[in-house]
Backbone bond lengths (Angstrom), bond angles and torsions (degrees), N, CA, C in turn:
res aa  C-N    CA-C-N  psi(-1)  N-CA   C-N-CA  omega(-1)  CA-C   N-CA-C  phi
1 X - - - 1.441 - - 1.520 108.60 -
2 X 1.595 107.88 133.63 1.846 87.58 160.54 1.679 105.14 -148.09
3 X 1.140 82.73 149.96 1.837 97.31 -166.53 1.732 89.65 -102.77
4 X 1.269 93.11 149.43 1.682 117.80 171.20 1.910 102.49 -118.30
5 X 1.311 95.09 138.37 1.636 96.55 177.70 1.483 112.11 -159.81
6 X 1.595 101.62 104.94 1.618 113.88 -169.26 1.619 121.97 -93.14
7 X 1.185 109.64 143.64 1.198 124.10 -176.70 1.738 119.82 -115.19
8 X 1.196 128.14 121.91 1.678 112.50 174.80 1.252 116.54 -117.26
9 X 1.228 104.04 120.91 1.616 128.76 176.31 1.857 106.75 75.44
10 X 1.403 108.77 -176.07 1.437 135.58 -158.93 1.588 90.53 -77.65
11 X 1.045 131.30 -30.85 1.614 135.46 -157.34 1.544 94.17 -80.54
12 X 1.441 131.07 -10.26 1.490 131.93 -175.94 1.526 109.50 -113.13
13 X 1.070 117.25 14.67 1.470 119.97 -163.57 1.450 115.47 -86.46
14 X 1.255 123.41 -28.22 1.432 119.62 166.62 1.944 104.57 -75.45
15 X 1.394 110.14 -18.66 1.619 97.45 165.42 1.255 133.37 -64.30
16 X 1.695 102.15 -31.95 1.548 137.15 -168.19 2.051 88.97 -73.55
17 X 1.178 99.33 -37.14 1.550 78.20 -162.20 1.784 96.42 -99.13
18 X 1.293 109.57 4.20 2.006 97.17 174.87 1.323 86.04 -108.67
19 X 1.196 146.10 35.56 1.180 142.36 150.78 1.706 117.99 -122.82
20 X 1.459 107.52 -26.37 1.680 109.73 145.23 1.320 130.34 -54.63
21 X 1.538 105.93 -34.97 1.749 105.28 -145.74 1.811 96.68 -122.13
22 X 1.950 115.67 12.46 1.033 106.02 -177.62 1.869 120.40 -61.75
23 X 0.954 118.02 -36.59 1.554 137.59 156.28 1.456 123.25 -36.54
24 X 1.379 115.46 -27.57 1.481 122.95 153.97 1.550 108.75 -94.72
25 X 1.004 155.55 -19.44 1.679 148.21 146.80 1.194 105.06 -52.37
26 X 1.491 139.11 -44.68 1.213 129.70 158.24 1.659 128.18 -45.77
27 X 1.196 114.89 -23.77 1.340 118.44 -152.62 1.762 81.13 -115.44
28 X 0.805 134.33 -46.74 1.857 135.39 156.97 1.102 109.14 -30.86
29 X 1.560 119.10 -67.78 1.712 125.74 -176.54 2.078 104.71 -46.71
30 X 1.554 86.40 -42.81 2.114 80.93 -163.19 1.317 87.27 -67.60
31 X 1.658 140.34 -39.48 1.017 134.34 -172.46 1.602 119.83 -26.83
32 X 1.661 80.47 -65.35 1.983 104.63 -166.36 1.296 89.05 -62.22
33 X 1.469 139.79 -51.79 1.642 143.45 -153.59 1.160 99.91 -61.55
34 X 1.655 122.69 -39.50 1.500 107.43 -161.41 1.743 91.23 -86.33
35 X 1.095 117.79 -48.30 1.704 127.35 -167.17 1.755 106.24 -41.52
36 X 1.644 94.22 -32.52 1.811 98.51 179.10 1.641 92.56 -86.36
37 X 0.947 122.74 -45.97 1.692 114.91 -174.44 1.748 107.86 -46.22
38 X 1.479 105.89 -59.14 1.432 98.63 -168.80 1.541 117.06 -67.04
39 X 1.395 106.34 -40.36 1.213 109.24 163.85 1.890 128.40 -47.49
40 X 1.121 88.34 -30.97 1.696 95.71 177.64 1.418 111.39 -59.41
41 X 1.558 92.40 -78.78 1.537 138.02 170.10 1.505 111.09 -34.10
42 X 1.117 145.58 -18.36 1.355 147.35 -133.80 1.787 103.92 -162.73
43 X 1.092 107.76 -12.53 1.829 97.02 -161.32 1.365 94.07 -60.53
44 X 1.698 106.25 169.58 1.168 108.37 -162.08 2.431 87.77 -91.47
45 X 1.072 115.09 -166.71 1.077 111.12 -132.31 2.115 78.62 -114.41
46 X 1.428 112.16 -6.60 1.400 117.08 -170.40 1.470 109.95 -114.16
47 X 1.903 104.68 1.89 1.632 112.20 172.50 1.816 108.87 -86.04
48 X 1.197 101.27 122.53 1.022 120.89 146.40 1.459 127.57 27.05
49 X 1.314 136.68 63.72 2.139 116.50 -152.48 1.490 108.55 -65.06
50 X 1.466 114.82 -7.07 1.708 108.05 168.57 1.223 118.26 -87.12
51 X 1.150 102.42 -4.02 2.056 108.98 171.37 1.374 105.33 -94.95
52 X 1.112 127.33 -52.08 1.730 127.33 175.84 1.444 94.90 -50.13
53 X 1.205 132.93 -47.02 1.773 116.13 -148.59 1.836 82.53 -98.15
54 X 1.144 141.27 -37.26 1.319 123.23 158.58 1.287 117.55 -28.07
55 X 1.662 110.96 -48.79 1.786 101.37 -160.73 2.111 106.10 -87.73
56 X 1.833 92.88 -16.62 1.726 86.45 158.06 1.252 107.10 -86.47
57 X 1.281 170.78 -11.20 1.379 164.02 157.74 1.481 109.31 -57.05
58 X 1.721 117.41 -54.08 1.355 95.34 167.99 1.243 129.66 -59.00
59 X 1.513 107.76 -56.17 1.595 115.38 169.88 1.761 116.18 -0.31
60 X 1.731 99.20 -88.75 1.190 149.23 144.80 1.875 83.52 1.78
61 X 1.349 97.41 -84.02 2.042 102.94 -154.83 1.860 95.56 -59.30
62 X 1.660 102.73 -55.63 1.421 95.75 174.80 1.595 118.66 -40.97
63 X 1.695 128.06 -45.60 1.739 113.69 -175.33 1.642 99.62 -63.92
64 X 1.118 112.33 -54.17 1.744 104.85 172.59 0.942 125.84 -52.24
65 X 1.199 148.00 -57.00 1.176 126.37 170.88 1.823 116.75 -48.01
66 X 1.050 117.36 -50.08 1.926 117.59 -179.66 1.720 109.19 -57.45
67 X 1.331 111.12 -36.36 1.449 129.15 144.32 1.183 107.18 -21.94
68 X 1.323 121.26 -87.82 1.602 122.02 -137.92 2.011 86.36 -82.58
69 X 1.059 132.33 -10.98 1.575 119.35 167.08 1.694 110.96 -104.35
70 X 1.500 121.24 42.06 1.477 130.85 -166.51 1.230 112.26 37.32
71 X 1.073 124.76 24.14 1.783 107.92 -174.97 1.381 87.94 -101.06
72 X 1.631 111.63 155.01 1.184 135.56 144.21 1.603 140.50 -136.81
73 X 1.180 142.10 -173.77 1.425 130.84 -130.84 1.572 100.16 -120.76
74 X 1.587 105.66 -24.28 1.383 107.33 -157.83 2.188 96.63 -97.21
């Protein structure tokens, strides 16, 4: 497959590059997803249980939100 995707002049250039660099925001998002996963998944057993269920609540808000614009992680 190949897609063509035009841009005119310097005045579009921060579009040019969130449309280059969308593939690294993806790779940021799994970042944060896994960093809340292990963190969840893993806390030690003397942290806090309102900090563990914080880091599943964000989790949680982070898949919804990528959700509600069809994107997903997997």
């Amino acid at each position: 497959m190949k897609i063509t995707i035009e841009f005119d002049g310097t005045e579009e250039q921060e579009e040019v590059r969130t449309a280059l660099d969308g593939w690294k925001w993806k790779l940021a998002m799994w970042d944060l997803d896994q960093e809340l996963r292990v963190k969840s998944k893993y806390a030690p057993d003397e942290d806090d249980p309102n900090v563990v269920e914080a880091y599943y609540t964000i989790r949680e808000e982070l898949r919804d939100i990528l959700n509600s614009y069809n994107l997903n992680l997997d």
